[in-house]
C-alpha positions as CSV (number, residue, x, y, z in Angstrom):
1,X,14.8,15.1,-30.3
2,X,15.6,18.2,-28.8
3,X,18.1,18.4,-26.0
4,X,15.5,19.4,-23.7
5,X,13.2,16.8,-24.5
6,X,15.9,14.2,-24.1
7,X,17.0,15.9,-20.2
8,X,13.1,15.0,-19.7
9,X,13.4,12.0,-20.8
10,X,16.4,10.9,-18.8
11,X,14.8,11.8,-15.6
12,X,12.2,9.9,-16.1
13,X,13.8,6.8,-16.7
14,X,16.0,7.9,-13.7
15,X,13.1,8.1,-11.4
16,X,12.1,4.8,-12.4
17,X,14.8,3.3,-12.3
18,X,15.5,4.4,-9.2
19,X,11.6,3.3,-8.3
20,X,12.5,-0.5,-9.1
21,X,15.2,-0.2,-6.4
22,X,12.8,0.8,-3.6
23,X,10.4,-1.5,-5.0
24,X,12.9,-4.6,-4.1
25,X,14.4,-2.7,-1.2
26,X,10.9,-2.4,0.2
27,X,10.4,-5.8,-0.5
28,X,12.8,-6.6,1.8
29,X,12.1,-4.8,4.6
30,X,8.5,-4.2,4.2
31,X,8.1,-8.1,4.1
32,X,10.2,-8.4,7.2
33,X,7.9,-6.1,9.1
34,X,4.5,-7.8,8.5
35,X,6.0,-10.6,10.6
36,X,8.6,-9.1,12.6
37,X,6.4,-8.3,16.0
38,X,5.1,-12.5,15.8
39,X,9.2,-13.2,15.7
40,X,10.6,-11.5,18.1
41,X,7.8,-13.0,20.3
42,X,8.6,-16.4,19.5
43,X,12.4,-15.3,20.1
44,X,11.3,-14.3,23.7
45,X,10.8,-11.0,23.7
46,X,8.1,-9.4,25.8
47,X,5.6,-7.0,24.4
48,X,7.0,-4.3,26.7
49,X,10.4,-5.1,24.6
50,X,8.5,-5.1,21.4
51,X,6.6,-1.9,22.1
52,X,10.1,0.0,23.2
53,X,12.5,-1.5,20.4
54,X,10.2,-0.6,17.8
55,X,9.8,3.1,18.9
56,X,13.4,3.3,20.0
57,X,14.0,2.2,16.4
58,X,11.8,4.7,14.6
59,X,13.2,7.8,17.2
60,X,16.7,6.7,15.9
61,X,16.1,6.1,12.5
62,X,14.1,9.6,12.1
63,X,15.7,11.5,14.4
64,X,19.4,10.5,12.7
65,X,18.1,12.0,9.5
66,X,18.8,15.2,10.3
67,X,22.4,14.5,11.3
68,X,23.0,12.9,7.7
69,X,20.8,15.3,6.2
70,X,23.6,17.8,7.2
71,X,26.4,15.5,6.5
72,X,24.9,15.3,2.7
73,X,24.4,18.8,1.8
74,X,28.2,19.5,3.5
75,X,29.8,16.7,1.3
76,X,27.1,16.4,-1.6
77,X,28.2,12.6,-1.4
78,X,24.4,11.8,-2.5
79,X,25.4,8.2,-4.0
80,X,27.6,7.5,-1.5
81,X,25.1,7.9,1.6
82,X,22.5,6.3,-0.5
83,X,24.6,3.2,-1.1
84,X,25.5,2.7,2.5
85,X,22.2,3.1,4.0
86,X,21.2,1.0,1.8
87,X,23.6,-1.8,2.3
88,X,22.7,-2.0,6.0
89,X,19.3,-1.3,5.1
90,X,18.6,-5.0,3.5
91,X,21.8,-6.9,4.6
92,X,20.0,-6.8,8.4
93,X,17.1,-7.6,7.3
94,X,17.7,-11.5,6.3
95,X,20.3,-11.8,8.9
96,X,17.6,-12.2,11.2
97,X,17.2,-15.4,10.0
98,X,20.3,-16.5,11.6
99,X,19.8,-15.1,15.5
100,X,18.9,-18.3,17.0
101,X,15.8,-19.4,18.3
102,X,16.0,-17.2,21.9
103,X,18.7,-14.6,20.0
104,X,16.0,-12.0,20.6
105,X,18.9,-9.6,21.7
106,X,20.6,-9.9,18.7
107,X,17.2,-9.7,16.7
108,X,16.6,-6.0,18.4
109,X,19.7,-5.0,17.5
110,X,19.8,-5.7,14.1
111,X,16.7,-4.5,13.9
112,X,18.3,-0.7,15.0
113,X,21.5,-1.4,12.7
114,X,18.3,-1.7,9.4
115,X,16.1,1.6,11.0
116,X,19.7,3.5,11.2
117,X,20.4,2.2,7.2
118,X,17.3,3.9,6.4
119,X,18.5,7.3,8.1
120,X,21.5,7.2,6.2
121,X,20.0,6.9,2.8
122,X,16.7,8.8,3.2
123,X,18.1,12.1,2.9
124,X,20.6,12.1,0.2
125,X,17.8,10.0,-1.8
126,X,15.1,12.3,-1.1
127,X,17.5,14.8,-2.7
128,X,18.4,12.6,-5.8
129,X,15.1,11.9,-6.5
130,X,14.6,15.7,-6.0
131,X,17.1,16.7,-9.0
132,X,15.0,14.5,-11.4
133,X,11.2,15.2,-10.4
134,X,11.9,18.9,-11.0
135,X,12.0,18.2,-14.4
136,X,9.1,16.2,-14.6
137,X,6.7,17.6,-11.5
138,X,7.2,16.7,-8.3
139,X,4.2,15.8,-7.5
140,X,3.9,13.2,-10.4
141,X,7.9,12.1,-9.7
142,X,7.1,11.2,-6.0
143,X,3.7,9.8,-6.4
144,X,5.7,7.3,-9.1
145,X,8.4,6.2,-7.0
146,X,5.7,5.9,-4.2
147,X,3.9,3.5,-6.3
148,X,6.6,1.0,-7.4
149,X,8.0,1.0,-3.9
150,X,4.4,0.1,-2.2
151,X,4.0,-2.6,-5.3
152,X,7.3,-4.2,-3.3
153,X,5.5,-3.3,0.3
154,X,2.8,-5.6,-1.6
155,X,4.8,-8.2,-3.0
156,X,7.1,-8.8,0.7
157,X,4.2,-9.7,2.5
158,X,2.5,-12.0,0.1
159,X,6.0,-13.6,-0.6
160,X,5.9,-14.4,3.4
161,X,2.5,-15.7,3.4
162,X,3.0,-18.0,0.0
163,X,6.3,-19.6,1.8
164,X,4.7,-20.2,5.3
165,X,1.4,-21.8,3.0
166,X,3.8,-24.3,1.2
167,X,6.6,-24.6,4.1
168,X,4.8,-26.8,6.4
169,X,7.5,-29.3,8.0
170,X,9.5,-27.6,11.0
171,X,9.2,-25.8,13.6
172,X,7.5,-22.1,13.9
173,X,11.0,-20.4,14.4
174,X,12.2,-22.7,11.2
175,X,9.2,-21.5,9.3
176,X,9.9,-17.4,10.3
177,X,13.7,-17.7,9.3
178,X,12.8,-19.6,6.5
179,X,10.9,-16.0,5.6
180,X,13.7,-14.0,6.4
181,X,16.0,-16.0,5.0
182,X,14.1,-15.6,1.3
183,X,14.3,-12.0,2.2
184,X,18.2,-12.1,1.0
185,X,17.0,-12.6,-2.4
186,X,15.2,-9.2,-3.0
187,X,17.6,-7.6,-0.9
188,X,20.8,-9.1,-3.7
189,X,18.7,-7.4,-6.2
190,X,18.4,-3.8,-4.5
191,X,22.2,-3.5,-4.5
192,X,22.7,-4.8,-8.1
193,X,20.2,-2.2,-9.5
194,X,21.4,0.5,-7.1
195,X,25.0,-0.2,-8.7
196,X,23.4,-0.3,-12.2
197,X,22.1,2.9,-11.8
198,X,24.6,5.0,-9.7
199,X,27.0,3.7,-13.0
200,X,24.2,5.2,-15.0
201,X,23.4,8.2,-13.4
202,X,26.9,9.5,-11.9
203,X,25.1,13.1,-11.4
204,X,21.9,13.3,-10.6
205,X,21.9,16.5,-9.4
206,X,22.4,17.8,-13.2
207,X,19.2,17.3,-13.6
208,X,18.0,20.3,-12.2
209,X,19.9,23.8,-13.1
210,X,22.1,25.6,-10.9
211,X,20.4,28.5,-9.4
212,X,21.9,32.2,-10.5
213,X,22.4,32.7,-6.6
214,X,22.8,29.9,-4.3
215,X,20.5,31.0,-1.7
216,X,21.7,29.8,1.9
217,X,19.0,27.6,3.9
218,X,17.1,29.3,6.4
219,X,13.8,28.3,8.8
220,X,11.5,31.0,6.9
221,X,7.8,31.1,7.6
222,X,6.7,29.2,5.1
223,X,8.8,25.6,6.0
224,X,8.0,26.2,9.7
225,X,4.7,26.3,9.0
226,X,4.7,23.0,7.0
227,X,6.6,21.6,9.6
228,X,4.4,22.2,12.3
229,X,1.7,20.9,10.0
230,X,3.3,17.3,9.3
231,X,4.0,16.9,12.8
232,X,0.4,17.0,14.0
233,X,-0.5,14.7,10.9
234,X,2.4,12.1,12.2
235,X,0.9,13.0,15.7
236,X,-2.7,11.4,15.1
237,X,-1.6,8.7,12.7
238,X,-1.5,5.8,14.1
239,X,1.0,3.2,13.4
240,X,0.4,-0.1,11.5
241,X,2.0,-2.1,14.6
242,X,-1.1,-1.1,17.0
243,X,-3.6,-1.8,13.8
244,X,-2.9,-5.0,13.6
245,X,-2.5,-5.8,17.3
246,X,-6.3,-4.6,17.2
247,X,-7.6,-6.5,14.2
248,X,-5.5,-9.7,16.2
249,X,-7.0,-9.1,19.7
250,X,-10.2,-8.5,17.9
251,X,-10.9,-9.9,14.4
252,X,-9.4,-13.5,14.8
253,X,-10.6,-15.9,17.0
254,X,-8.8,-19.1,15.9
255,X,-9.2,-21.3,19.2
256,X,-13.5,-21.4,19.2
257,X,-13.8,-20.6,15.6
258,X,-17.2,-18.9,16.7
259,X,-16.2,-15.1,15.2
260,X,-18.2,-14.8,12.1
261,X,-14.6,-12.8,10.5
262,X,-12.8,-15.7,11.8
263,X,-12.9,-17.5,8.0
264,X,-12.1,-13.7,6.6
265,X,-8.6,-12.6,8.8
266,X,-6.8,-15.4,10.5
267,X,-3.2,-14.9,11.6
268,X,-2.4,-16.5,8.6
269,X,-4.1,-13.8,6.7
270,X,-2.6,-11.0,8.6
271,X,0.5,-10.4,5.9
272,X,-2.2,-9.9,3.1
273,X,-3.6,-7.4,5.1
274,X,-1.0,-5.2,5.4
275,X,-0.4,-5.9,1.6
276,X,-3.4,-4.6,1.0
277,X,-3.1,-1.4,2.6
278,X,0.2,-1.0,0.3
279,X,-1.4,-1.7,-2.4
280,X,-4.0,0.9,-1.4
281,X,-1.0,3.8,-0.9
282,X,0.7,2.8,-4.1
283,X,-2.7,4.1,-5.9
284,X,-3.2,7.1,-3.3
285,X,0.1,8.2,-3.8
286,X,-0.2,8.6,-7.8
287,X,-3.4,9.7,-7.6
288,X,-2.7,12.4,-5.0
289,X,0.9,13.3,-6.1
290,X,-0.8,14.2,-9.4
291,X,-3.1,16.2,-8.1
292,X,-0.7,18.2,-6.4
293,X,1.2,19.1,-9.3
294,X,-1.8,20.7,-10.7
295,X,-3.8,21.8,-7.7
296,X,-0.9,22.7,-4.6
297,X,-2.0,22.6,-2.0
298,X,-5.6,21.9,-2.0
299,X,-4.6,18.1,-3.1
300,X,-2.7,18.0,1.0
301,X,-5.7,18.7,1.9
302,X,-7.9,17.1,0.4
303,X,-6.3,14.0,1.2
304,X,-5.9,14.5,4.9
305,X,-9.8,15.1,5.3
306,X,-9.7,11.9,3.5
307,X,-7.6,9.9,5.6
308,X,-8.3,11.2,8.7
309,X,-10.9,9.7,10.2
310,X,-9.6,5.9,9.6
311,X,-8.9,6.0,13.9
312,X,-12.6,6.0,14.2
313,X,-13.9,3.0,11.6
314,X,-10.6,1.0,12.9
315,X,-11.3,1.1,16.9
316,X,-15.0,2.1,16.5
317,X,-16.5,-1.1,16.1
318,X,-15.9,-4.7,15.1
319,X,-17.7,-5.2,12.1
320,X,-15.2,-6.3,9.4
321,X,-16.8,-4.1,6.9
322,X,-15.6,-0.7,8.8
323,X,-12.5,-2.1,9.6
324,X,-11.4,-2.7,6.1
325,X,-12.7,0.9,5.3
326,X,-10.5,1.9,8.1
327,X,-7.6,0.3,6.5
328,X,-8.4,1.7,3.0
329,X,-8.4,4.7,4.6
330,X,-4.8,4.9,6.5
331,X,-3.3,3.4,3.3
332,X,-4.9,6.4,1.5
333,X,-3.3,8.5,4.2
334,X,0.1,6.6,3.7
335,X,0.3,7.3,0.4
336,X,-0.2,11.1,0.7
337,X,2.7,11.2,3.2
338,X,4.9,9.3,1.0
339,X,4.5,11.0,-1.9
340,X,2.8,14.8,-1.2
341,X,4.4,15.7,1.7
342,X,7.8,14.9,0.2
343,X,7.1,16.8,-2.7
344,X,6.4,20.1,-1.1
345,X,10.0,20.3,0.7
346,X,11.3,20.4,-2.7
347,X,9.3,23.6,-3.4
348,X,10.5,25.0,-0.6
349,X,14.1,24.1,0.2
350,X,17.0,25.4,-2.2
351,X,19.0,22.8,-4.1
352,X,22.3,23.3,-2.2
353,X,20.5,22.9,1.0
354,X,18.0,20.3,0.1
355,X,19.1,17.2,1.9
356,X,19.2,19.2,5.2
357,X,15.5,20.3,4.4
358,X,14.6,16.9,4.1
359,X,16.0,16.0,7.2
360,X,14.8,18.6,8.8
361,X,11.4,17.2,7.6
362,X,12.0,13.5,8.4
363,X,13.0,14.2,11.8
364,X,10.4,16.2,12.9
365,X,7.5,13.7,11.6
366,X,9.3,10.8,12.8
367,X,9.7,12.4,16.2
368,X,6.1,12.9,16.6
369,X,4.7,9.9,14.5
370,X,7.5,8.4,17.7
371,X,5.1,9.9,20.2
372,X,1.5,10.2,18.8
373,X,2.2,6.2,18.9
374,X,3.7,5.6,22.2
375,X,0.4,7.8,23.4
376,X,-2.1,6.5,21.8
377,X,-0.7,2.8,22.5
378,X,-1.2,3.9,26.0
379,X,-5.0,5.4,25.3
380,X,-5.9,1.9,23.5
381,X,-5.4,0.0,27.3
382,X,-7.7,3.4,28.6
383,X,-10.2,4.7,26.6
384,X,-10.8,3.8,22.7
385,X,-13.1,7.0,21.7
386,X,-10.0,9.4,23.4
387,X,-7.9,7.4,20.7
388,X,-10.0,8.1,17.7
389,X,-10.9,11.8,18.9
390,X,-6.9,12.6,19.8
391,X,-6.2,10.7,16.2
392,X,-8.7,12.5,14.1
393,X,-8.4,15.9,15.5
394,X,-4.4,16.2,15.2
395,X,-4.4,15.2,11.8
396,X,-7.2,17.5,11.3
397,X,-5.5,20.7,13.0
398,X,-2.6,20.2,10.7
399,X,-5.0,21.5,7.6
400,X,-4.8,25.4,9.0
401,X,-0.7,24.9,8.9
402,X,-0.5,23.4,5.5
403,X,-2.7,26.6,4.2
404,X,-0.7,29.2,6.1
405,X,2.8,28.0,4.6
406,X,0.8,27.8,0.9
407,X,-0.2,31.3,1.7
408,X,3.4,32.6,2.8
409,X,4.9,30.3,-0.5
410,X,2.7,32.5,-2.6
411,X,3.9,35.7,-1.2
412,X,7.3,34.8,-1.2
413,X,7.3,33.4,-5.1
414,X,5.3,37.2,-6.4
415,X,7.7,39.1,-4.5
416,X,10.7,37.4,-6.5
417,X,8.0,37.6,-9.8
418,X,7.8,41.6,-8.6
């Protein structure tokens, strides 16, 4: 085997690798979230309290990524970074199970300490997954790890819902931390293989070759482009937590039993529906991630005209048939994010500077993801077709962006060809 054939090889089975860890890593916290709104109720939480400490945590843990973004590139400690966030990442996570039936404070707050975990880490594993997929397309290389980390977003739920089927004794907060309690085992196994391979892989960042010039990072045309772009994507798509406050308010009617979708989503169902729209990204994103690889751009935007108009069969109507279309739909749009939108930073950000990019990039969507939310939570209470227009047509308006940063990409790449 040649020695070029065997680099390939190696960073392939370091993206995998690496894929298995966020597969049990989201697991953990993916699990935790498909029940975490109905816990923090039953701790005594308000919705109010709900609605701001799960913003609050997504501005924090997006915003933060910047900072550590910067603290990455200045240090290039990729593996340390990426094993602290992940520590706190799933460590919080099954210490909910131990709050106390009104520790609702405590609950909040270790909810923060797991959202600030995930600032930590994203970054510098962006980067280290960066290193490998330019040896194997990063189209393909994202799309992969996409796909093995939404199998876990898949698994966590239906772990939740096959424990609360068989756990029947005890009360409802013994049943939830019960849930989060299991949630320690997935979590053991992210650190072991995150250990396992950090002793494998000492250096990622030999995977890809040292540039003849280090070029020095700056906001060129073509990133802020892209980044206005992904922001009015985040802007218009909604988040899950208001989807399935919506499908509860409206597609479950346990007390009469009269709703003919009654039998088809209960609140015991609810975890397999958010399992299914993981299991719908994991596809999207290998799907799409390969497309991208061989068609650019025109795969980002495909996939947004896609995806776009899931506000519309979700709040539209109530017939169960659009609203699983609607679901299909935002998982398809999930899936893009995860996989196509990381994969362009890394065709536009220099190695040296590559964690700040993606910070840069994290930030910025989860700033506005933050606010598109908190605004169209507010439209739900006011007017539902303002929601789907707002939704539709941000995501929509980011297409223009996404082509003008191709276009100045293109330039920039036959000027250096020239």
């Amino acid at each position: 085997m040649s020695k070029k054939g065997k680099r390939i090889s190696q960073a392939l089975l370091f993206i995998i690798l690496f894929g298995i860890v966020s597969l049990f890593s989201d697991m953990t916290h993916e699990g935790a979230s498909s029940i975490r709104g109905a816990y923090l109720s039953l701790l005594g939480a308000s919705a109010g309290t709900i609605g701001f400490v799960s913003g609050l945590g997504e501005l924090v843990g997006y915003s933060l990524r910047y900072v550590f973004g910067k603290i990455t590139d200045k240090t290039k400690s990729y593996w340390p970074m990426t094993i602290i966030g992940y520590v706190l990442d799933v460590i919080a996570v099954p210490l909910l199970a131990l709050v106390g039936e009104h520790g609702w404070i405590l609950a909040c707050g270790l909810l923060i300490i797991q959202r600030i975990g995930k600032a930590i880490k994203k970054p510098a594993k962006d980067t280290i997954m960066s290193f490998a997929a330019s040896q194997e397309g990063v189209g393909k290389s994202f799309g992969l790890q996409e796909v093995l980390d939404q199998i876990g977003a898949f698994l966590g739920p239906v772990l939740l819902y096959l424990i609360m089927l068989f756990k029947t004794d005890g009360s409802t907060y013994q049943i939830y931390s019960t849930c989060f309690a299991f949630l320690a085992i997935p979590g053991a196994i992210t650190l072991i293989l995150l250990i396992v391979t950090r002793a494998k892989f000492p250096n990622p960042e030999k995977f890809e070759p040292e540039p003849k010039v280090e070029p020095k990072f700056k906001m060129k045309a073509e990133f802020i482009y892209y980044i206005i772009g992904i922001s009015l994507f985040a802007f218009g798509f909604i988040d899950y937590s208001l989807i399935i406050m919506h499908v509860s308010n409206n597609f479950t009617n346990l007390a009469s039993g009269l709703s003919e979708t009654s039998s088809l989503i209960n609140s015991g169902s609810i975890p397999l529906l958010y399992a299914g729209a993981m299991l719908v990204d994991a596809i999207a994103a290998l799907l799409f991630g390969l497309l991208y690889d061989k068609k650019g751009v025109k795969a980002l935007v495909l996939s947004t005209i896609i995806s776009a108009p899931f506000a519309f069969f979700i709040f539209g109507s109530n017939n169960i048939t659009m609203l699983l279309i609607g679901i299909v739909l935002w998982g398809i749009g999930m899936g893009a994010q995860e996989s196509i939108l990381k994969a362009a930073v890394t065709n536009m950000v220099p190695k040296n500077s590559r964690a700040t990019g993606y910070g840069i990039f994290e930030c910025s969507f989860g700033l506005f993801w933050f606010l598109g939310s908190w605004l169209l939570g507010v439209l739900y209470d006011v007017s539902l077709t303002t929601l789907i227009i707002i939704s539709i047509g941000s995501q929509l308006a980011a297409i223009p962006f996404y082509i003008a940063s191709n276009k100045k990409h293109q330039e920039v790449s036959n000027g250096q060809i020239r």
